[in-house]
RODO-2510 file (C-alpha; in nm, 4 decimals, decimal comma):
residues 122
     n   res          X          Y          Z
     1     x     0,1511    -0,5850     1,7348
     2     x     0,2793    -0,4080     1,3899
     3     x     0,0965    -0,0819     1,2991
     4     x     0,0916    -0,0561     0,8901
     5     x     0,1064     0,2992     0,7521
     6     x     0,0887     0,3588     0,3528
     7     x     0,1790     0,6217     0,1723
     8     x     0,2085     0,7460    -0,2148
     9     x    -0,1432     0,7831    -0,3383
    10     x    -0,2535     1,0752    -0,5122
    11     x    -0,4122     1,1841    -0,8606
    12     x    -0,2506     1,0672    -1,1521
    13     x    -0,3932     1,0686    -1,5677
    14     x    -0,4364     0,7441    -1,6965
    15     x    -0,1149     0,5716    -1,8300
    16     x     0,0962     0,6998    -1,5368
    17     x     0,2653     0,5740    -1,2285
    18     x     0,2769     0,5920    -0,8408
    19     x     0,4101     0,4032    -0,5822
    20     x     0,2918     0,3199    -0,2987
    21     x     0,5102     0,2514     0,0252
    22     x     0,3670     0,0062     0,3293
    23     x     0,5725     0,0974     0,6672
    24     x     0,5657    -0,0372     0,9724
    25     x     0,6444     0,0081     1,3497
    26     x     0,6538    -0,0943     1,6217
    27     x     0,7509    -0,4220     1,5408
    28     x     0,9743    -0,5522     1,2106
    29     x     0,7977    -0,6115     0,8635
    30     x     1,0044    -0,8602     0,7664
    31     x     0,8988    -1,1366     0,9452
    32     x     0,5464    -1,1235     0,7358
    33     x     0,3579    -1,1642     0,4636
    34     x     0,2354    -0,8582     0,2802
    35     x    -0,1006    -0,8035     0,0736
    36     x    -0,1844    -0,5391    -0,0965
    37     x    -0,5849    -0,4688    -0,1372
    38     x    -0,7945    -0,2033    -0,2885
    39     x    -1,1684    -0,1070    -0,2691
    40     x    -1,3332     0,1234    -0,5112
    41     x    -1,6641     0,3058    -0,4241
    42     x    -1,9884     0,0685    -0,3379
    43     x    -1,7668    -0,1958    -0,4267
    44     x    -1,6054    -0,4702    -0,1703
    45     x    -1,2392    -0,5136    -0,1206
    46     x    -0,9872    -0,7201    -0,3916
    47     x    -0,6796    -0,8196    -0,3691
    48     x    -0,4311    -0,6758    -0,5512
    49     x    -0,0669    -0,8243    -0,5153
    50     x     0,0689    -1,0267    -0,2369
    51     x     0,4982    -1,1048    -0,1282
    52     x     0,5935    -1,3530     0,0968
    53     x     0,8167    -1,3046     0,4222
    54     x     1,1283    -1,3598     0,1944
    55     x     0,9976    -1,1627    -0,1199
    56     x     1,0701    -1,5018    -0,2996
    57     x     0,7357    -1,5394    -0,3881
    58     x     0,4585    -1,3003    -0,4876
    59     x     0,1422    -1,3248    -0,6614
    60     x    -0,0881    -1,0893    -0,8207
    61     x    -0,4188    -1,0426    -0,8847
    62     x    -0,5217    -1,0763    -1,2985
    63     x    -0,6396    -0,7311    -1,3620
    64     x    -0,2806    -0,5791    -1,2041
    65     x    -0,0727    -0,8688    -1,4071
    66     x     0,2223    -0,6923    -1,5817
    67     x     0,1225    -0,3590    -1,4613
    68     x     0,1921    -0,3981    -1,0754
    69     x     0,5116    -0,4747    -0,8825
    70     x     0,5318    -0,5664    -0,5840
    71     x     0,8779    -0,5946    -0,3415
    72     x     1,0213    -0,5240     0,0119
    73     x     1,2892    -0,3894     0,1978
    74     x     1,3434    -0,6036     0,4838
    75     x     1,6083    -0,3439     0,5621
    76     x     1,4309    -0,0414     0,5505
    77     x     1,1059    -0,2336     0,6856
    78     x     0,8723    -0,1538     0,4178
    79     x     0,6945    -0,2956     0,0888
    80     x     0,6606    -0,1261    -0,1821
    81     x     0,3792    -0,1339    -0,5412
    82     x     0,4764     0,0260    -0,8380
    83     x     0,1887     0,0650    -1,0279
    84     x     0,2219     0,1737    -1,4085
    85     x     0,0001     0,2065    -1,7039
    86     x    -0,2480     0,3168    -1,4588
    87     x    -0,5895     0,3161    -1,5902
    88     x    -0,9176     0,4807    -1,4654
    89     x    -1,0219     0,1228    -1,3013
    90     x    -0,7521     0,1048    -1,0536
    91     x    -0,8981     0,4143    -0,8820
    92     x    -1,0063     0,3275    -0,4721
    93     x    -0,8571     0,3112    -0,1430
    94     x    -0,4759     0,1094    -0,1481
    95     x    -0,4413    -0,1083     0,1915
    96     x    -0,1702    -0,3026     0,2969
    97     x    -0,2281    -0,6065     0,5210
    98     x     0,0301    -0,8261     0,7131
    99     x     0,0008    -1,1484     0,8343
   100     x     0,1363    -1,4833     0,8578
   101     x     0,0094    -1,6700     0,5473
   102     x     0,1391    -1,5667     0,2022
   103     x    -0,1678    -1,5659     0,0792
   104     x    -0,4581    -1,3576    -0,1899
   105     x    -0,7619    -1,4012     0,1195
   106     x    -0,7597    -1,0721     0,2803
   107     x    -0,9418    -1,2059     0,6369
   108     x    -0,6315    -1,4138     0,6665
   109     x    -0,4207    -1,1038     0,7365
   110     x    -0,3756    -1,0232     1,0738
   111     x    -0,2749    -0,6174     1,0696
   112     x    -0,3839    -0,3677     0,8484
   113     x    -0,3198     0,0017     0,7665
   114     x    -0,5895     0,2730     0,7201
   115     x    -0,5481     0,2977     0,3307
   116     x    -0,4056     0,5322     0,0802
   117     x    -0,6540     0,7275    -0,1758
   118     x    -0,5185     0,6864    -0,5678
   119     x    -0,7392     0,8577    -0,8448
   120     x    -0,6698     0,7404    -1,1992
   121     x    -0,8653     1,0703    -1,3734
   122     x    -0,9237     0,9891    -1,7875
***
């Protein structure tokens, strides 16, 4: 079992930046895949960016593209979004998943954490 906790959301104007930190205990990150997700009010939950076990490979989802970073610190046993040139849109609840599969389908993660609020305001 790996519990998932995320941190780093907040309120931020449009155009700025936050980062948002996935940790994990009781057992190490590094041996999974990571997904990021979000889910905006009355809407369902997207994928958002996605690293593999080894952080060589990531993808993200179109509307993040050039915006969003993802990466991980196998050391430090946590993964990491930057998020800049925020805009209004990206407003809902940040989750980070872990799993097996490097992959963009969220119900083939196996762990989640409870989610981190981040408000773009206009």
């Amino acid at each position: 079992q790996v519990q998932l906790i995320e941190s780093g959301g907040g309120l931020v104007q449009a155009g700025g930046s936050l980062r948002l930190s996935c940790a994990a205990s009781g057992r190490t990150l590094s041996i999974y895949a990571v997904g990021w997700f979000r889910q905006a009010p009355g809407k369902e939950r997207e994928f958002v960016a996605a690293i593999s076990w080894s952080g060589g490979s990531t993808y993200y989802a179109d509307a993040v593209k050039g915006r969003f970073t993802i990466s991980r610190d196998n050391a430090k046993n946590t993964v990491n979004l930057q998020m800049n040139s925020l805009k209004p849109e990206d407003t809902a609840v940040y989750y980070c998943a872990a799993g097996w599969k490097h992959t963009v389908v969220a119900n083939q993660y196996d762990y989640w954490g409870q989610g981190t609020q981040v408000t773009v305001s206009s």
